[in-house]
PyMOL Python script that loads the backbone (N, CA, C, O; Angstrom):
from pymol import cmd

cmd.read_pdbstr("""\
ATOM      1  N   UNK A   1      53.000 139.539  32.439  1.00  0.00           N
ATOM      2  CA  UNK A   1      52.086 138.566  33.008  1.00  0.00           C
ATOM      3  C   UNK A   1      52.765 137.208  33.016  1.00  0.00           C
ATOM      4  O   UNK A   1      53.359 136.912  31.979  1.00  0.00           O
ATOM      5  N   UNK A   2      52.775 136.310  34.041  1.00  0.00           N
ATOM      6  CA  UNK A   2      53.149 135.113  34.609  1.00  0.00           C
ATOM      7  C   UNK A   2      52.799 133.944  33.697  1.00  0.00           C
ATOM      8  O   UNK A   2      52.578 133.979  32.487  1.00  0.00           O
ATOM      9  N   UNK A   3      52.796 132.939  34.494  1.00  0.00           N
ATOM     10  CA  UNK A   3      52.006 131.309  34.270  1.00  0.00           C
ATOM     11  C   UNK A   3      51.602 131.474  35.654  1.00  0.00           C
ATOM     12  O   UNK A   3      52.240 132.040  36.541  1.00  0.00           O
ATOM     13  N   UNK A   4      50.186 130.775  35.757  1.00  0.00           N
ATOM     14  CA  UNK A   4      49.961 130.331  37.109  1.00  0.00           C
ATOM     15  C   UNK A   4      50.225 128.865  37.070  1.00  0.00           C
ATOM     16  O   UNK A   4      50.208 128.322  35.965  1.00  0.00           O
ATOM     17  N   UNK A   5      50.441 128.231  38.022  1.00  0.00           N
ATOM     18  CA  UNK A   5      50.327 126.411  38.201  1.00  0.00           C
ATOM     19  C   UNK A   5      49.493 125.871  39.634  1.00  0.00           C
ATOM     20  O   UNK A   5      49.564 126.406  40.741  1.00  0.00           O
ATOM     21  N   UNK A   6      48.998 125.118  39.404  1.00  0.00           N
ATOM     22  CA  UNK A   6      48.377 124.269  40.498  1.00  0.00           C
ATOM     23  C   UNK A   6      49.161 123.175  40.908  1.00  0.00           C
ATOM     24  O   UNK A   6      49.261 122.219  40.139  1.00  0.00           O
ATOM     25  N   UNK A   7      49.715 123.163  41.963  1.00  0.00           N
ATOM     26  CA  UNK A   7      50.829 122.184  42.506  1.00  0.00           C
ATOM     27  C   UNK A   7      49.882 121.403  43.472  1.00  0.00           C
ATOM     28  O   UNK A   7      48.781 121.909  43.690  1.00  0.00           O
ATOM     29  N   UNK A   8      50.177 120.311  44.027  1.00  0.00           N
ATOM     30  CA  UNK A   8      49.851 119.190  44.326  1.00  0.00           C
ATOM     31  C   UNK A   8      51.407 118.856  45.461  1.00  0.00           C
ATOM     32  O   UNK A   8      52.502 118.495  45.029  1.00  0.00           O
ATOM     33  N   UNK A   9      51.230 118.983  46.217  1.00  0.00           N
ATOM     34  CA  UNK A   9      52.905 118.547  47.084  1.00  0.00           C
ATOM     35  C   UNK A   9      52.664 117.303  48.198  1.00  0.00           C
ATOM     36  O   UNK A   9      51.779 117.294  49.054  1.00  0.00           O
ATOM     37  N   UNK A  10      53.314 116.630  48.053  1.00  0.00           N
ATOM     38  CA  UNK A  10      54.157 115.546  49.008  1.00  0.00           C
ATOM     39  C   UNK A  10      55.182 115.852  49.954  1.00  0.00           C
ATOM     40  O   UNK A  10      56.309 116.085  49.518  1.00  0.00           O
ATOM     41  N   UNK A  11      54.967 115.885  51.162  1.00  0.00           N
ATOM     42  CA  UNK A  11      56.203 116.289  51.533  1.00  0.00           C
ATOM     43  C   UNK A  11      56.690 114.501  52.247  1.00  0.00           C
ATOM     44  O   UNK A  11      56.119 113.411  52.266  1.00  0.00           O
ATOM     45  N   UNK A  12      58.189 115.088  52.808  1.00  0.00           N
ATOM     46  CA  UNK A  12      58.837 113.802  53.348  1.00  0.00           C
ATOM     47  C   UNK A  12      59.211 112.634  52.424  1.00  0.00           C
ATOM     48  O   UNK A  12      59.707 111.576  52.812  1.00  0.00           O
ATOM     49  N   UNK A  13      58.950 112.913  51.312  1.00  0.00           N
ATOM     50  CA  UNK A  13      59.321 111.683  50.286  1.00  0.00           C
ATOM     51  C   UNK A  13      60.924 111.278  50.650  1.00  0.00           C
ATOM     52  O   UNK A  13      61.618 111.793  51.526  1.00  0.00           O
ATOM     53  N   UNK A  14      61.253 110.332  49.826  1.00  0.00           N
ATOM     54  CA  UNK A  14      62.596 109.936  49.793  1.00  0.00           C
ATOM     55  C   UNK A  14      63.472 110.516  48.675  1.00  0.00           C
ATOM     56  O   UNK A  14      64.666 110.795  48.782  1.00  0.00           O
ATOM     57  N   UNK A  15      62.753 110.648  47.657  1.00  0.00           N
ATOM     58  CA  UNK A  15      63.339 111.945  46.447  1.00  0.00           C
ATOM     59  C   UNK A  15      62.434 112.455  45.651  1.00  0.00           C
ATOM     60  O   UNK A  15      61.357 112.032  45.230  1.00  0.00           O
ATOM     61  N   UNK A  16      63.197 113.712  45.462  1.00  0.00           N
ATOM     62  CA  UNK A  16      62.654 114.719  44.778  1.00  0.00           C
ATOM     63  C   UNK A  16      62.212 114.284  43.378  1.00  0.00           C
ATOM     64  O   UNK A  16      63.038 113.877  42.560  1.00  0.00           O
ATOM     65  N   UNK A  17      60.725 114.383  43.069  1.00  0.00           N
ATOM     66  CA  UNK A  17      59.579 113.925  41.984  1.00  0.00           C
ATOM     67  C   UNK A  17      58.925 115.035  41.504  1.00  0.00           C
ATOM     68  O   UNK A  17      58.477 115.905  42.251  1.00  0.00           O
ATOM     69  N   UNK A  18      58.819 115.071  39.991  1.00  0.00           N
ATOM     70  CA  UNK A  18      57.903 116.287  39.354  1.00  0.00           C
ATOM     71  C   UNK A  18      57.478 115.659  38.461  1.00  0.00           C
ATOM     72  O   UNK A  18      58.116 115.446  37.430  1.00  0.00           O
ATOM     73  N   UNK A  19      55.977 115.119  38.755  1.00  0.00           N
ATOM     74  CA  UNK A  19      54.919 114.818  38.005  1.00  0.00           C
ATOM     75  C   UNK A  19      54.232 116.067  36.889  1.00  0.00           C
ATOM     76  O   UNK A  19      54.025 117.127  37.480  1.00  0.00           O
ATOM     77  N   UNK A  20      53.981 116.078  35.876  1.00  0.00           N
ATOM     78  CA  UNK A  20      53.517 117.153  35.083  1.00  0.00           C
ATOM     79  C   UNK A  20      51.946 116.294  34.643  1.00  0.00           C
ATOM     80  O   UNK A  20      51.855 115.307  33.914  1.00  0.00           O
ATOM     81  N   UNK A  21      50.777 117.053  35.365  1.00  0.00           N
ATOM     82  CA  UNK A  21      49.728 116.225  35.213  1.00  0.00           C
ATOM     83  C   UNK A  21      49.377 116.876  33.705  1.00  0.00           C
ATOM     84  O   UNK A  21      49.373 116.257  32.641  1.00  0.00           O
ATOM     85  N   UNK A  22      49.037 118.520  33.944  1.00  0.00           N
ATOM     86  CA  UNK A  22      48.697 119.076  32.688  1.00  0.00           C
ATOM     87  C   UNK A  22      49.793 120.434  32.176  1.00  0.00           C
ATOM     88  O   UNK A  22      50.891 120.709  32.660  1.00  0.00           O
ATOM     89  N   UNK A  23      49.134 121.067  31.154  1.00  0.00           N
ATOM     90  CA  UNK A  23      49.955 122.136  31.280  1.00  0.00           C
ATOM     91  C   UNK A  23      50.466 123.375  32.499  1.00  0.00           C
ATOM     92  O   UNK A  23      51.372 124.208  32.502  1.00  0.00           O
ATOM     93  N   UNK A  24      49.383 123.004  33.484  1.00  0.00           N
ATOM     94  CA  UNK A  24      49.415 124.143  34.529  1.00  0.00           C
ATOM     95  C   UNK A  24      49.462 123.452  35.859  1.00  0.00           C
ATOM     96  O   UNK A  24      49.765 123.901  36.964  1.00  0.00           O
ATOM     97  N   UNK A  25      48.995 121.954  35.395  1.00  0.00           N
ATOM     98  CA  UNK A  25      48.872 121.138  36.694  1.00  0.00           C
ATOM     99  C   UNK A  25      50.161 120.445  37.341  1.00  0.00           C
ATOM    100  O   UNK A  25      50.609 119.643  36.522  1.00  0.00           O
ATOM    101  N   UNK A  26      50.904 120.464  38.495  1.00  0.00           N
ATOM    102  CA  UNK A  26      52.009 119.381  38.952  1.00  0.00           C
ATOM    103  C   UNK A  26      51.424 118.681  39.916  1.00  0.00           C
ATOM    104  O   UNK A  26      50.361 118.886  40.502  1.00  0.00           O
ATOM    105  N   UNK A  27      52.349 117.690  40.048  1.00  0.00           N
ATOM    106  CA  UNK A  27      52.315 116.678  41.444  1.00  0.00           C
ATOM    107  C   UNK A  27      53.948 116.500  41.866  1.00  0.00           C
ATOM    108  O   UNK A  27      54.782 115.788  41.308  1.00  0.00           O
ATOM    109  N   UNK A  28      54.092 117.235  42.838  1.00  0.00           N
ATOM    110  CA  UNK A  28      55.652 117.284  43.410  1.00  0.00           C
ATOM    111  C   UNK A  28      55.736 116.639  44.434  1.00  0.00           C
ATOM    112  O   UNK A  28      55.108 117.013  45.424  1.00  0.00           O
ATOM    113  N   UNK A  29      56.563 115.455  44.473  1.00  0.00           N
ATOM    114  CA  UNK A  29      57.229 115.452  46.093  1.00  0.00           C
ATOM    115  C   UNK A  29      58.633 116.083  46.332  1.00  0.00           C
ATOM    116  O   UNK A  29      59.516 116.574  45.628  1.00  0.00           O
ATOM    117  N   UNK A  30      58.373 115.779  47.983  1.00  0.00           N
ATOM    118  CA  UNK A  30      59.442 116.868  48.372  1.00  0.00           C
ATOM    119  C   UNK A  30      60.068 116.399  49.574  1.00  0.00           C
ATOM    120  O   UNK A  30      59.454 115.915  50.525  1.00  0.00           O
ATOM    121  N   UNK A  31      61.652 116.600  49.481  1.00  0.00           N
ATOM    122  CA  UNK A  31      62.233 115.412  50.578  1.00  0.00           C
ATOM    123  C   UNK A  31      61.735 116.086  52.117  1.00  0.00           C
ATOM    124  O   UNK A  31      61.334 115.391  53.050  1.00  0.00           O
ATOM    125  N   UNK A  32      61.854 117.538  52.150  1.00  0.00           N
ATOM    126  CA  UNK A  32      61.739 118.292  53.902  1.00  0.00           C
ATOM    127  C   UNK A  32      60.432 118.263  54.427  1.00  0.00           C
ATOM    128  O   UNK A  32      59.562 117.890  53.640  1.00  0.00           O
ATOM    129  N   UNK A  33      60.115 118.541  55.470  1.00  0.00           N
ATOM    130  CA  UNK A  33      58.795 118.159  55.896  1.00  0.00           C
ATOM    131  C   UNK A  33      58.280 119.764  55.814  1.00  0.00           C
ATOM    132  O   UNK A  33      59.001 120.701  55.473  1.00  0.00           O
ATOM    133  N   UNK A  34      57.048 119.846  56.157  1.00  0.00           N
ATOM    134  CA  UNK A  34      56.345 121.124  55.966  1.00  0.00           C
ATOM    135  C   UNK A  34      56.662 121.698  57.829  1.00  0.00           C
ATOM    136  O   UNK A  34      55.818 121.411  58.678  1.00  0.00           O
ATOM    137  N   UNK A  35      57.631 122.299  58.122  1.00  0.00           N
ATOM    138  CA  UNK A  35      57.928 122.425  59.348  1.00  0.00           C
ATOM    139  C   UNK A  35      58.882 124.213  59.011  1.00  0.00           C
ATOM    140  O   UNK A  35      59.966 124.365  58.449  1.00  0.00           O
ATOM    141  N   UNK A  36      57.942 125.309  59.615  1.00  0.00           N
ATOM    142  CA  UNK A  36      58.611 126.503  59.553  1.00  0.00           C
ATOM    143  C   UNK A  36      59.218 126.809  58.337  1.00  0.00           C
ATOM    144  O   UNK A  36      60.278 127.355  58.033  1.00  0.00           O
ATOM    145  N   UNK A  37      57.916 126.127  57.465  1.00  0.00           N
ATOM    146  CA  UNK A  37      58.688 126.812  55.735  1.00  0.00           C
ATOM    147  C   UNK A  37      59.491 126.280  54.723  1.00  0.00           C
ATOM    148  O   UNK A  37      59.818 126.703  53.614  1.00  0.00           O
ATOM    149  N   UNK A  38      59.804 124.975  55.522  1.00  0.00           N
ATOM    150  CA  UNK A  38      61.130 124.671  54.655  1.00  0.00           C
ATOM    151  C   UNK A  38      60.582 123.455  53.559  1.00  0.00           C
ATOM    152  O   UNK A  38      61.355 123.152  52.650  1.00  0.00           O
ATOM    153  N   UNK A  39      59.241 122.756  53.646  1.00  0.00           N
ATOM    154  CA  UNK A  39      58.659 122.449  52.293  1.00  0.00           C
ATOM    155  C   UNK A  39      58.663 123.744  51.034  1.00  0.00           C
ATOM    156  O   UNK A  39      59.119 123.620  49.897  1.00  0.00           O
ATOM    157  N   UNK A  40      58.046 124.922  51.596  1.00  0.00           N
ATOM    158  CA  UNK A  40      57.315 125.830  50.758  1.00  0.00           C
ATOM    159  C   UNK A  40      59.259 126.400  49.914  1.00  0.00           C
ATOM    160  O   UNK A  40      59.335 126.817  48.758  1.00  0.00           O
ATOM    161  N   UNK A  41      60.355 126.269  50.723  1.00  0.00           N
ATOM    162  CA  UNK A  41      61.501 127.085  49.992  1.00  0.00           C
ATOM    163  C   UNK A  41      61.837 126.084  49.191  1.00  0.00           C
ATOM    164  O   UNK A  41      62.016 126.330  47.999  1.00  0.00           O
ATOM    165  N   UNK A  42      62.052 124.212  49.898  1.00  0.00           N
ATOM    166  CA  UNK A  42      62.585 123.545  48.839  1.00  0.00           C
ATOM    167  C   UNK A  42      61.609 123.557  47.266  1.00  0.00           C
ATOM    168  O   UNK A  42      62.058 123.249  46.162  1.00  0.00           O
ATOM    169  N   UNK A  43      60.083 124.038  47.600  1.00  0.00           N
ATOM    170  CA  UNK A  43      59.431 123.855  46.603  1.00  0.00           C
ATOM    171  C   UNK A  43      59.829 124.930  45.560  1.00  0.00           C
ATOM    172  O   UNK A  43      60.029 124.638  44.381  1.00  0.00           O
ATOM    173  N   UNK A  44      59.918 126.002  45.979  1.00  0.00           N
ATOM    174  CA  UNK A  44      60.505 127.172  45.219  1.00  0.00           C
ATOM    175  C   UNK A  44      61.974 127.059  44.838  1.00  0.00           C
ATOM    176  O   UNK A  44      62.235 127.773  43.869  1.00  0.00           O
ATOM    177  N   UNK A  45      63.091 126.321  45.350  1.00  0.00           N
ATOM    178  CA  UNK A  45      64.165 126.122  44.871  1.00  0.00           C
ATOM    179  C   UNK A  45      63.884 124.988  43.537  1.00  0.00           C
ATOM    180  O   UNK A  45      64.477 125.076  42.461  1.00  0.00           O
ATOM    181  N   UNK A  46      63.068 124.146  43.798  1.00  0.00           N
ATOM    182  CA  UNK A  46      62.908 122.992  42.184  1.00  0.00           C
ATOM    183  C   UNK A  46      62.651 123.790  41.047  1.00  0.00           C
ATOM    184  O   UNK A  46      63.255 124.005  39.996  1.00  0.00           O
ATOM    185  N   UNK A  47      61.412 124.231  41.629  1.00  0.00           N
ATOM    186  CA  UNK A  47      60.426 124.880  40.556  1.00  0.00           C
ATOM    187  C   UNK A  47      61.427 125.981  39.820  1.00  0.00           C
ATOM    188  O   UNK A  47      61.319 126.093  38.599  1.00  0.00           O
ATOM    189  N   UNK A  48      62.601 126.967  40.673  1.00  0.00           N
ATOM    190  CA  UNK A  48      63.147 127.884  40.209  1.00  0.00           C
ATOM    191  C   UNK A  48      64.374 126.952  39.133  1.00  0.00           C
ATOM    192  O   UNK A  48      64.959 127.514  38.207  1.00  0.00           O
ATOM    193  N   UNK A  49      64.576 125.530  39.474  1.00  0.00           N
ATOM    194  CA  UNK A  49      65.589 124.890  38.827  1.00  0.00           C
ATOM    195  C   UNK A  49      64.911 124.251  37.404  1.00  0.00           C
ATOM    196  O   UNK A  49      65.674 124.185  36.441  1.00  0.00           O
ATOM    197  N   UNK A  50      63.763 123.864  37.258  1.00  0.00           N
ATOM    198  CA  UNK A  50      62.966 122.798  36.567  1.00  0.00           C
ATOM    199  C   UNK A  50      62.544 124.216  35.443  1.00  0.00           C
ATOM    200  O   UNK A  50      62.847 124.109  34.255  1.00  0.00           O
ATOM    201  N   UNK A  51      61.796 125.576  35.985  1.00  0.00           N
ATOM    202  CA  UNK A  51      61.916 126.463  34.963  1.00  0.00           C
ATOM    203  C   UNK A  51      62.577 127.460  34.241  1.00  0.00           C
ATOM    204  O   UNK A  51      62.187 128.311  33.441  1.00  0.00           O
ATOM    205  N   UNK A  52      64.244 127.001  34.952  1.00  0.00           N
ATOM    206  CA  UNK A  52      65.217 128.074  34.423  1.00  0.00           C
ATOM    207  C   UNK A  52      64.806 129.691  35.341  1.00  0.00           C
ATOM    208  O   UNK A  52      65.592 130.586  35.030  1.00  0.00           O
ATOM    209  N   UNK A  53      64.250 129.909  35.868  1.00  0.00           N
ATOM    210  CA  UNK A  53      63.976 130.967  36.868  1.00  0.00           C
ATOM    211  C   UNK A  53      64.558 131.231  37.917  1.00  0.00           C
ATOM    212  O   UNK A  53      64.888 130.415  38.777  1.00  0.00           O
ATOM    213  N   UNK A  54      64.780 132.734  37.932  1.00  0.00           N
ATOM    214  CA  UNK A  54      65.464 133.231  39.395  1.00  0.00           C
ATOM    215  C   UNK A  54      64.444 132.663  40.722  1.00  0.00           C
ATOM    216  O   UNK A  54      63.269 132.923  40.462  1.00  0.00           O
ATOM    217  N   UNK A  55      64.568 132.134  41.728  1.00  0.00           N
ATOM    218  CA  UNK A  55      64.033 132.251  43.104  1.00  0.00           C
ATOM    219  C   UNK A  55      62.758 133.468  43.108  1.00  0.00           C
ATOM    220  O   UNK A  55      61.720 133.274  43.740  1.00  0.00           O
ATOM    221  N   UNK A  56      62.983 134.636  42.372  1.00  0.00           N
ATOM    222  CA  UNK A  56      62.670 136.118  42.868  1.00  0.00           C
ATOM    223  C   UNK A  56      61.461 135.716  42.203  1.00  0.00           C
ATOM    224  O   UNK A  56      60.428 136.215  42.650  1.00  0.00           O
ATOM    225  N   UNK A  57      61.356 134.886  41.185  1.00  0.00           N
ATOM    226  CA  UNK A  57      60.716 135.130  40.223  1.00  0.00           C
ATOM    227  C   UNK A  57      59.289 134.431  40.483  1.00  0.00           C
ATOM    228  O   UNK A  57      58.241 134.782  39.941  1.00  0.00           O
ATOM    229  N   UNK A  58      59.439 133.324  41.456  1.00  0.00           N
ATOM    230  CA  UNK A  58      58.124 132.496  42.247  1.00  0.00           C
ATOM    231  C   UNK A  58      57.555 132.753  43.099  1.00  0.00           C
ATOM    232  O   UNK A  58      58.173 132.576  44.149  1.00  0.00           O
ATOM    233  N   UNK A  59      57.012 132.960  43.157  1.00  0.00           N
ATOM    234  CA  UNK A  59      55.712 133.118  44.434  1.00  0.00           C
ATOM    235  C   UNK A  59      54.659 132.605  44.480  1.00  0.00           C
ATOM    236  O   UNK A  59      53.928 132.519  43.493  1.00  0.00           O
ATOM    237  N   UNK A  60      54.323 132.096  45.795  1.00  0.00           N
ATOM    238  CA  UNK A  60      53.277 131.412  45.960  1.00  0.00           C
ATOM    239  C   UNK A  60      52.313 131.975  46.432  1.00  0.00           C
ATOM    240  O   UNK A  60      52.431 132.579  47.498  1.00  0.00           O
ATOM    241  N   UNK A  61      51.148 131.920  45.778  1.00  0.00           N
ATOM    242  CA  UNK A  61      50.110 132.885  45.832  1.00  0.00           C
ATOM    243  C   UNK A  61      48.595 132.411  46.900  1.00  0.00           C
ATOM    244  O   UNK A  61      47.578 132.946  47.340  1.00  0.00           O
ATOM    245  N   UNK A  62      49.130 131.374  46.914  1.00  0.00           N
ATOM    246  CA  UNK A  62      48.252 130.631  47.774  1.00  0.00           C
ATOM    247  C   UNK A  62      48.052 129.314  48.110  1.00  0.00           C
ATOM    248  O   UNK A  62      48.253 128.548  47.167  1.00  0.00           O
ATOM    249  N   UNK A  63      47.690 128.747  49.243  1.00  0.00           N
ATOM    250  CA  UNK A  63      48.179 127.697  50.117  1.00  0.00           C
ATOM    251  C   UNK A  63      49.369 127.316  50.800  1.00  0.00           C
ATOM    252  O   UNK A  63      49.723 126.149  50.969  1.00  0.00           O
ATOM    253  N   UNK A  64      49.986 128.345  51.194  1.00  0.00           N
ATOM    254  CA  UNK A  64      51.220 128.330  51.981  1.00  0.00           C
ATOM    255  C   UNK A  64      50.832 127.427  53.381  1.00  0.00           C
ATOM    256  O   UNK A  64      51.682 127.723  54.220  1.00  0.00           O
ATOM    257  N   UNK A  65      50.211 126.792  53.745  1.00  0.00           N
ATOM    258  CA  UNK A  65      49.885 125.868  55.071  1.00  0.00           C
ATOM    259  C   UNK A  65      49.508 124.762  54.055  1.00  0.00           C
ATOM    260  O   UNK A  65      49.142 123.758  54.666  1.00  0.00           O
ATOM    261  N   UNK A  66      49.476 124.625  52.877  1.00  0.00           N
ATOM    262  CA  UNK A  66      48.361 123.618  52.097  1.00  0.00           C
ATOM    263  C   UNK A  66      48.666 122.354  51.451  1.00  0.00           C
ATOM    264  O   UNK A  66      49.497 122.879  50.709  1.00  0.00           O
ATOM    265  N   UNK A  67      48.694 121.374  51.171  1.00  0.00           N
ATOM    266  CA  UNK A  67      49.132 120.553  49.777  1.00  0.00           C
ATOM    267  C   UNK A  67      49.433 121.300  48.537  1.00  0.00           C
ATOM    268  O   UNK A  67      50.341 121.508  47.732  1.00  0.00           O
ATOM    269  N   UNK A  68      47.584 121.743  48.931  1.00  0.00           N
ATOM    270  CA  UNK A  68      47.587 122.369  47.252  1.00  0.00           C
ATOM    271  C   UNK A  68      47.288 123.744  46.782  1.00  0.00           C
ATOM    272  O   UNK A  68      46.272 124.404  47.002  1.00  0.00           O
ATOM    273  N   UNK A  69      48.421 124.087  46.049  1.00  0.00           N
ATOM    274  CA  UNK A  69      48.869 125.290  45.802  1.00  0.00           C
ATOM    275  C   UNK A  69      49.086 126.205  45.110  1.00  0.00           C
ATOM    276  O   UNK A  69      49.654 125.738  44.123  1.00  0.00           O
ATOM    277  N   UNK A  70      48.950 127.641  44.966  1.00  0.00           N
ATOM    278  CA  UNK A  70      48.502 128.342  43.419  1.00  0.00           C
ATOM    279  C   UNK A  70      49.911 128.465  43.474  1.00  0.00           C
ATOM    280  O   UNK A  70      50.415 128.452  44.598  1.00  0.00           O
ATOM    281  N   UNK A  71      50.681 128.588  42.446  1.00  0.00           N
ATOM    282  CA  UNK A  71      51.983 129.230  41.923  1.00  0.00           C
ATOM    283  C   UNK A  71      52.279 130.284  40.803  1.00  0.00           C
ATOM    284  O   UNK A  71      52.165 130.091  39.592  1.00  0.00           O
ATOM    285  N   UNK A  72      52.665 131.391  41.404  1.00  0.00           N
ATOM    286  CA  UNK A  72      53.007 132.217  40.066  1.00  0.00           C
ATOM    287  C   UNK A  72      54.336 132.563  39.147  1.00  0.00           C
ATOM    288  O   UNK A  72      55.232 133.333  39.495  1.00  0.00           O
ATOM    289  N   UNK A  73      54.287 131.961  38.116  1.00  0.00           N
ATOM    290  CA  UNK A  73      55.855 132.215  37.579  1.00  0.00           C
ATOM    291  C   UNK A  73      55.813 133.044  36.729  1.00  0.00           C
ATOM    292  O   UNK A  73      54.990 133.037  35.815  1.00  0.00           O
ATOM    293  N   UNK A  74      56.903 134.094  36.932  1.00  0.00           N
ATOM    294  CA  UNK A  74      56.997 135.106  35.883  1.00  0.00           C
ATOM    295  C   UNK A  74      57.918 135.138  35.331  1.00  0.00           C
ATOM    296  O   UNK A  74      58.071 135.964  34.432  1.00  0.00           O
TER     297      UNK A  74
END
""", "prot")
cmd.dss("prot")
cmd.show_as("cartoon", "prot")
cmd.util.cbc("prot")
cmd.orient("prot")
């Protein structure tokens, strides 16, 4: 069994930001725009860097069109 997290995303920022509101809660910005995916991979490339985790290992479980977003890390 995982962690879930509730992410909060920014996209288009000027740099990459990881707010830790609570234990489960973030607020990320994110430099790429939400255009054919490429918010949702840079978000999964941080998150896979920030928790020591393979890529394989994240998935987003919901709000893939969204700000705000369930995340599952296992």
């Amino acid at each position: 069994m995982g962690m879930i997290l509730k992410v909060f995303i920014s996209t288009n920022s000027k740099k990459v930001q990881i707010n830790k509101i609570s234990d489960n809660e973030f607020e990320i910005k994110l430099k790429s725009q939400p255009i054919k995916g490429k918010a949702n991979k840079e978000l999964i490339e941080i998150l896979s860097e920030y928790f020591n985790k393979k890529k394989t290992e994240i998935t987003i479980l919901k709000g893939h069109k969204s700000h705000e977003k369930l995340i599952l890390i296992e």
